[in-house]
C-alpha positions as CSV (number, residue, x, y, z in Angstrom):
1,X,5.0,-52.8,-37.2
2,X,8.5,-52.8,-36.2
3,X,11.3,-55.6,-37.1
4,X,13.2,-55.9,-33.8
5,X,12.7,-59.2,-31.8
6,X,10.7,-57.3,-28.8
7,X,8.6,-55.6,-31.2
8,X,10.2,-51.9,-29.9
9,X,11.7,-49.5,-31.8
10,X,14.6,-47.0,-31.2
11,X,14.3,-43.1,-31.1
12,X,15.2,-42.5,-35.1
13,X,13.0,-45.9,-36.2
14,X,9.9,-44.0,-34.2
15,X,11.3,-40.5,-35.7
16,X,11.3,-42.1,-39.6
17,X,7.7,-43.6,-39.2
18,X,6.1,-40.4,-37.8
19,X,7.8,-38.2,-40.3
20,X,10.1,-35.9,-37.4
21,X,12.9,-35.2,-36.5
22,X,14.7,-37.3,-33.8
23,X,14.8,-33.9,-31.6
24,X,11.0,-33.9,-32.0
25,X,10.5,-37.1,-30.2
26,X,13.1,-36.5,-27.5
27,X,11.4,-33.4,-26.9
28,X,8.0,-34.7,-26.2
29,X,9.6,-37.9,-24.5
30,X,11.6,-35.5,-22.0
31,X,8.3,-33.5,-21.0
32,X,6.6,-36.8,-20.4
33,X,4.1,-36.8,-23.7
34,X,5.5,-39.5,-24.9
35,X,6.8,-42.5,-22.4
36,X,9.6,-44.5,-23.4
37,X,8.9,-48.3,-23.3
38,X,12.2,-49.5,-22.2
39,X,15.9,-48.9,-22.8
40,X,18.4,-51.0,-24.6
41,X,21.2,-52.4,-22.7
42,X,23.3,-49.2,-23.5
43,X,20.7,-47.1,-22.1
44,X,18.9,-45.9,-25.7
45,X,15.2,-45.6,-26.0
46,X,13.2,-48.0,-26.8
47,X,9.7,-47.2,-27.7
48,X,6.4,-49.4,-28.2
49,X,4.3,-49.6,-31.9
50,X,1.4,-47.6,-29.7
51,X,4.1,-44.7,-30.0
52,X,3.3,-43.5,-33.4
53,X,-0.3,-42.8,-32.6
54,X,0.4,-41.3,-29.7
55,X,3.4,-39.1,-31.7
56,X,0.6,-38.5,-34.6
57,X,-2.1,-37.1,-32.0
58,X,1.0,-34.6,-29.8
59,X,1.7,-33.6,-33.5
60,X,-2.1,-32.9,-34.3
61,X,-2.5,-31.0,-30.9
62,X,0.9,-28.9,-31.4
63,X,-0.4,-27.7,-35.2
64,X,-3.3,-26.3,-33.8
65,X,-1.5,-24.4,-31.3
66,X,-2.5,-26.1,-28.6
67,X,0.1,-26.2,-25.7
68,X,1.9,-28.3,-24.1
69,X,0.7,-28.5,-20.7
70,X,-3.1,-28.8,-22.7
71,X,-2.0,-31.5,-25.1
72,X,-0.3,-33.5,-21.4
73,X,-3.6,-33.1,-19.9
74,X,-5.9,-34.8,-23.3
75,X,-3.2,-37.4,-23.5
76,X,-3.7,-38.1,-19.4
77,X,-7.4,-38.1,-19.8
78,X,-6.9,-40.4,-22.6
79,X,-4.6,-42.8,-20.6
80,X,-7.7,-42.6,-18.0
81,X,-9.6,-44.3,-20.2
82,X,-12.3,-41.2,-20.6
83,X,-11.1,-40.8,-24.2
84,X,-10.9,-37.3,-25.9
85,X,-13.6,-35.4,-23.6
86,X,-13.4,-31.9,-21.6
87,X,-9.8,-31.7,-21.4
88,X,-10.1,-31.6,-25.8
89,X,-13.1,-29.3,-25.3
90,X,-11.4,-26.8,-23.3
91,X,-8.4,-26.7,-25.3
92,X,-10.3,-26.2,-28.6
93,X,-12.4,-23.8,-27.0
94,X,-9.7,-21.9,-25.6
95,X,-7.7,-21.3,-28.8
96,X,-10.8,-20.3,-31.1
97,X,-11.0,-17.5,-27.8
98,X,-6.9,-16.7,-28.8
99,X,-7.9,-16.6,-32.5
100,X,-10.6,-14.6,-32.3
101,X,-8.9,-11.9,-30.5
102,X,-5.8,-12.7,-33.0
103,X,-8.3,-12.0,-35.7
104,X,-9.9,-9.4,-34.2
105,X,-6.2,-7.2,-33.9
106,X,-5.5,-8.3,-37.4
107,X,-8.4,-6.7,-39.0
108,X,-7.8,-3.6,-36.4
109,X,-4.5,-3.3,-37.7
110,X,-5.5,-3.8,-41.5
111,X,-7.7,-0.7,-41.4
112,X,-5.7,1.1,-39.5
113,X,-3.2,0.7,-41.8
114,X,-6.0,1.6,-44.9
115,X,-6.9,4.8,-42.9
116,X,-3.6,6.2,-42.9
117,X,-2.6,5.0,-46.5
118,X,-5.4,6.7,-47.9
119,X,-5.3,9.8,-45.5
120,X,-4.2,13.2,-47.1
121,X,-0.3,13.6,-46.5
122,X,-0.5,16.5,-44.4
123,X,-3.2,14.7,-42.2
124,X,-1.2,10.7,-41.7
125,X,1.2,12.0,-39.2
126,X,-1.6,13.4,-36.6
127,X,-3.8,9.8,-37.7
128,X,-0.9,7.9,-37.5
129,X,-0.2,9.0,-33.2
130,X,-4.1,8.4,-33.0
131,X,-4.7,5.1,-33.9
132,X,-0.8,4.2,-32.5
133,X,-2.1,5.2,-28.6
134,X,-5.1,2.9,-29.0
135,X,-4.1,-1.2,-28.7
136,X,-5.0,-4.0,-31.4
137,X,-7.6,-5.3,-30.6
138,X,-9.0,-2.3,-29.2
139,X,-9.7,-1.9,-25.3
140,X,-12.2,0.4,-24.1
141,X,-11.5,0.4,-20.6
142,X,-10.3,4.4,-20.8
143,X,-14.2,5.0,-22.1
144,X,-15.1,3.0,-19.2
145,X,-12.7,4.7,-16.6
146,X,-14.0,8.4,-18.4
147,X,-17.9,7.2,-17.0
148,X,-17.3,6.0,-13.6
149,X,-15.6,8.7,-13.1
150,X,-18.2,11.1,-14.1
151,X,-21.3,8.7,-12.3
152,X,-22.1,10.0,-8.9
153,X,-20.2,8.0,-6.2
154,X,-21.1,5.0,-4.3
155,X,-23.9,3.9,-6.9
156,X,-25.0,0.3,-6.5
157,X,-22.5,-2.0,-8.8
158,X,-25.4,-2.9,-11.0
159,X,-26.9,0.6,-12.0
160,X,-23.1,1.1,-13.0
161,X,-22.8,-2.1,-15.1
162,X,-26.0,-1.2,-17.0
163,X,-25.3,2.4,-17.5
164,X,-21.5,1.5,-19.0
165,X,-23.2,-1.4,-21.2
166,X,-25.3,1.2,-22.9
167,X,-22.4,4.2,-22.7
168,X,-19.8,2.6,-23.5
169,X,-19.7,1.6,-27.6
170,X,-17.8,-1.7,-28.5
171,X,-15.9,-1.8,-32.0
172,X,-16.9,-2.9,-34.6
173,X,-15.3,-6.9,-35.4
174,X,-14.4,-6.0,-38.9
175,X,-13.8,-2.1,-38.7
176,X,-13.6,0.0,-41.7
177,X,-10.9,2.8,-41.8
178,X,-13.6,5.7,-40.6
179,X,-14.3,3.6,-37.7
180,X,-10.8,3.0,-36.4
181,X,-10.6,6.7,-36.5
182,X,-13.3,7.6,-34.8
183,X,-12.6,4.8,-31.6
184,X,-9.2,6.6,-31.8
185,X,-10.4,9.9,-31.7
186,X,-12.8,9.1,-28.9
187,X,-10.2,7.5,-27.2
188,X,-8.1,10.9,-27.4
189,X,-11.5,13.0,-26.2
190,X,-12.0,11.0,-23.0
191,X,-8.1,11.3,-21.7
192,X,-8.8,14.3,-21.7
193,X,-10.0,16.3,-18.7
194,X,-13.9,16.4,-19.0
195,X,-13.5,15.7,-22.5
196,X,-11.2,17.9,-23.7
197,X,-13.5,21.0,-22.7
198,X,-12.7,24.0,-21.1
199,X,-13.0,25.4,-17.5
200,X,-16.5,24.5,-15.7
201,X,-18.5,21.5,-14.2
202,X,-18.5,18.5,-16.1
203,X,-21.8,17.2,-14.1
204,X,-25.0,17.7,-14.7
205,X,-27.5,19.6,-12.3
206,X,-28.7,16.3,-11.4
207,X,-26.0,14.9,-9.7
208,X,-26.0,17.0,-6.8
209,X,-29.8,16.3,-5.8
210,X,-29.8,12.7,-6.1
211,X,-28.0,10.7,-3.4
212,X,-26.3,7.3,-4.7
213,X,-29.7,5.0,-4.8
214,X,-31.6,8.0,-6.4
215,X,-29.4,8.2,-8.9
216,X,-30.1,4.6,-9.4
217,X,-33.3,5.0,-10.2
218,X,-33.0,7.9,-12.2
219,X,-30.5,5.9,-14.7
220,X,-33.3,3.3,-15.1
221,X,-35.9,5.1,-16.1
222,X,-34.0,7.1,-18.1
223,X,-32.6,4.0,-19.6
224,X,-36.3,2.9,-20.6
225,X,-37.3,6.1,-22.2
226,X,-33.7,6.3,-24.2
227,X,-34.8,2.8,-26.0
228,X,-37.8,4.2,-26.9
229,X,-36.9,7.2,-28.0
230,X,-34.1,5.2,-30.0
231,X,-37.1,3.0,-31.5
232,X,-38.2,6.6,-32.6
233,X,-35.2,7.3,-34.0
234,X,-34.9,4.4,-36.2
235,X,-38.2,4.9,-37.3
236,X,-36.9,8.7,-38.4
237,X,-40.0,10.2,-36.5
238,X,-39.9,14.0,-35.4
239,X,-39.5,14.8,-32.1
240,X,-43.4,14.6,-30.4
241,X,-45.0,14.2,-26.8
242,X,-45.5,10.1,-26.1
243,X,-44.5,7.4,-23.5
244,X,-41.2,7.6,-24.0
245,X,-41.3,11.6,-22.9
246,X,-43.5,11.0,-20.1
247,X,-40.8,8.2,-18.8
248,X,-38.0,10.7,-19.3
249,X,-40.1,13.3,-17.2
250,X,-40.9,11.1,-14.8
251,X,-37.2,9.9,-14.2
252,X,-36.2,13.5,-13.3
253,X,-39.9,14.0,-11.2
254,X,-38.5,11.1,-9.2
255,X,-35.1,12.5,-8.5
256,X,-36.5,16.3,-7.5
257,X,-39.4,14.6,-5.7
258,X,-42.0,16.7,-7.5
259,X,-45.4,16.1,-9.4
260,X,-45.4,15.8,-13.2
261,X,-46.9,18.7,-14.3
262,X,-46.5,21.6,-16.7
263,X,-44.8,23.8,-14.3
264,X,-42.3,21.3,-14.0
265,X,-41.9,20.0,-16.7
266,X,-40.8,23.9,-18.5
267,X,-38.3,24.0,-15.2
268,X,-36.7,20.7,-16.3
269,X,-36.6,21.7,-19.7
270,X,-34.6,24.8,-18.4
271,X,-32.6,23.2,-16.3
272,X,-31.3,20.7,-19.2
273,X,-30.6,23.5,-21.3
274,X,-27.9,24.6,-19.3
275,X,-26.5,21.0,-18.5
276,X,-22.5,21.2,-19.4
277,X,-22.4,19.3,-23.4
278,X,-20.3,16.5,-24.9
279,X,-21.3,16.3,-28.3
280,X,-18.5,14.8,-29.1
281,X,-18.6,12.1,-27.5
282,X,-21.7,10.8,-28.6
283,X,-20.9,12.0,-32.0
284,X,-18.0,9.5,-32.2
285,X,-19.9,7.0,-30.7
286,X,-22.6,7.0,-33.5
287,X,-19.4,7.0,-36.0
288,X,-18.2,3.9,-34.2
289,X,-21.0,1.6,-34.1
290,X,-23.0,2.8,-37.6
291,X,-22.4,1.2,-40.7
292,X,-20.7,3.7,-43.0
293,X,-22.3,5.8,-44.8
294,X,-25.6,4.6,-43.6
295,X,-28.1,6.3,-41.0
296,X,-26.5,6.7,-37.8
297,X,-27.5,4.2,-34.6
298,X,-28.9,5.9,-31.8
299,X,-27.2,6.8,-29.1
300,X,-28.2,7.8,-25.2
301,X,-26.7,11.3,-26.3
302,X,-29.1,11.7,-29.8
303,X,-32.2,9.7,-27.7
304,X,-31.9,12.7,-24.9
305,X,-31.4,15.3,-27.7
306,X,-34.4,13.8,-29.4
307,X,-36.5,13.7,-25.9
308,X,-35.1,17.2,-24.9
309,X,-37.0,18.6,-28.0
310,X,-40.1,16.9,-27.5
311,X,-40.5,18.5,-24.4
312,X,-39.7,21.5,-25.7
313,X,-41.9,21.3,-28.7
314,X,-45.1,20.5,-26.1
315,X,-44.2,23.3,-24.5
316,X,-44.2,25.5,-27.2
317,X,-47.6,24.0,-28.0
318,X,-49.0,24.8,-24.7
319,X,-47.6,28.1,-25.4
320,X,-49.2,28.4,-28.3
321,X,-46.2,29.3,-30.3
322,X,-47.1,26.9,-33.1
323,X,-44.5,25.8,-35.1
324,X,-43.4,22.9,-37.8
325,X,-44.4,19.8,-36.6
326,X,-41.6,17.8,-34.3
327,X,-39.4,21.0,-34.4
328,X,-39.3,23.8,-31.2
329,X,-39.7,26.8,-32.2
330,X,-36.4,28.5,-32.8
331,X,-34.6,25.3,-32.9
332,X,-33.1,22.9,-35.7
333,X,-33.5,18.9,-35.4
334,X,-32.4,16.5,-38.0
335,X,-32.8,12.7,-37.8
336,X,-29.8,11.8,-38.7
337,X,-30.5,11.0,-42.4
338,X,-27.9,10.4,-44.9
339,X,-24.2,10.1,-44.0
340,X,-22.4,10.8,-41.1
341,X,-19.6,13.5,-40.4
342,X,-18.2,13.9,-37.7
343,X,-16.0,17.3,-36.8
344,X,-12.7,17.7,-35.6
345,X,-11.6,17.2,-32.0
346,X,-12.9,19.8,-29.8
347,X,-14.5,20.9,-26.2
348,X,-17.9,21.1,-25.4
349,X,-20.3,23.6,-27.3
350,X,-22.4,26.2,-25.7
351,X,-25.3,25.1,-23.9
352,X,-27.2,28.2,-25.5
353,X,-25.9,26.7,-29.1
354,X,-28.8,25.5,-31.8
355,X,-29.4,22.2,-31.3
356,X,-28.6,20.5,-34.9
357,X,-28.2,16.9,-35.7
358,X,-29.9,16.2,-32.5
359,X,-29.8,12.0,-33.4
360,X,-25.8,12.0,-32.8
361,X,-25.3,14.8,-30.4
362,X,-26.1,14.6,-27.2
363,X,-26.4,17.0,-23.5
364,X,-24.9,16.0,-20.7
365,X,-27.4,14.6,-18.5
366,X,-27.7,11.8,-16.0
367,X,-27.4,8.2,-17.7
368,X,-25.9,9.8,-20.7
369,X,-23.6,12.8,-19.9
């Protein structure tokens, strides 16, 4: 390949065949990528014809991205002998994990940038500090922080895990513009003291009869009845008596220590009437993981609201109070079809208030409050 009676070649010969600069290759030779062969009787570098591969394969690595220490340990496995193997692997794998989350905060930023071009004027200002507080891509550790916070303490790790993975929405990978604003928005609610309500108990009635592995046990069976009532959901079926009521029951039965049974059952229905609300939340939360303008996804708020009123439609029955099918009497539920709208910031409503759009709103309850 080369001319020169050793078959070597100097720096700028090596530089001209692989198409750099003579910079380039002192770089790489200086961090030990690329080993000199030998040097000329006035101490210039002399490199063998194995060089231009070599150079081709550093250049290959450094246009994907890859670093330098990565691209010293292929090159060292390759000197080994072991050929491209794990070292390759984990530096390809590695930088589709940095693009990912480079793409990820791209598209976060892109509609971001939509929402607030095609905002109202008056209303881009107070959009603009809400999506600017929340990072790109989005973290949702503050949603996190807002639930452990509000869980009763020393609960097994595990029973916390689950309860987060199911409280805690993710964004969307390629948000729209109503999306970004409602991750924003929910970001604001939970920063704020018990979610931006007023004075009062954030904690439901719950949380001061069961101890930490009671509360445990509570969340799981709670957590079984919630995806079945969200299978309900889905389905777009009324509220109505079922096994996924008679789980919710017997979550709380567990937790008080009492027997199923009519009597209790109208005391728990009671008793989660005047549970402390966040709406909001869970109202956001549907905003964030629903496709717009389609039906919203079920939440643990909307599958309480949705079990709430099936207990307190059989109990109007056994009353005798009669009533639309699905629906308590004196009491609204919709299934969330059509498109979602979510409200403006705010506190938490009245426990006494109607209970409307029952599959995005929510009580605050234990495993979902």
């Amino acid at each position: 390949m080369f001319s020169s009676y050793d078959g070597l070649c100097t720096i700028g010969e090596l530089a001209e065949h692989a198409g750099v600069s003579v910079k380039t290759v002192r770089f790489y030779s200086d961090r030990g990528l690329l080993p000199e062969a030998s040097r000329s009787a006035g101490g210039h570098r002399r490199y063998a014809p194995e060089a231009v591969e070599r150079l081709g394969m550093i250049r290959s690595l450094r246009g994907l991205d890859v670093s330098v220490p990565e691209v010293r340990r292929i090159l060292d496995e390759q000197d080994d002998g072991a050929g491209a193997g794990g070292a390759l692997e984990d530096a390809v794998a590695g930088r589709l994990r940095s693009l990912g989350s480079e793409l990820s905060a791209l598209r976060w930023r892109e509609a971001a940038l939509r929402l607030v071009q095609e905002s109202p004027p008056a209303e881009r200002p107070g959009r603009l500090r809400l999506v600017g507080a929340v990072a790109a891509p989005p973290s949702t550790a503050s949603l996190a922080r807002f639930w452990r916070s509000w869980l009763p303490p020393r609960m097994p790790a595990r029973s916390v895990t689950a309860f987060l993975e199911a409280a805690v929405p993710h964004p969307p990978e390629d948000p729209r513009p109503a999306q970004v604003l409602a991750f924003a928005r929910l970001h604001a609610y939970v920063t704020r003291p018990c979610g931006g309500g007023g004075g009062g108990s954030c904690q439901p009635r719950a949380h001061g009869v069961a101890g930490a592995r009671a509360s445990a046990v509570l969340y799981a069976g709670l957590a079984e009845a919630y995806d079945l009532a969200g299978g309900e959901l889905r389905r777009g079926a009324e509220p109505c008596p079922g096994e996924a009521l008679d789980g919710f029951v017997d979550a709380y039965a567990s937790t008080y220590d009492a027997r199923d049974t009519s009597a209790f059952r109208r005391v728990l229905a009671g008793r989660l009437a005047a549970d402390p609300r966040i709406d909001r939340y869970w109202d956001l939360t549907a905003e964030v993981i629903s496709a717009p303008g389609g039906r919203p996804e079920p939440t643990p708020g909307s599958a309480h609201d949705w079990l709430l009123a099936a207990l307190e439609t059989q109990l109007g029955t056994a009353d005798g109070l009669g009533g639309a099918p699905g629906v308590a009497p004196g009491r609204t539920y919709r299934t969330g079809r059509g498109p979602f709208h979510p409200g403006e910031l705010g506190g938490s409503r009245s426990a006494t208030a109607s209970i409307r759009n029952r599959s995005v709103r929510g009580r605050v309850s234990p495993a979902v409050r």
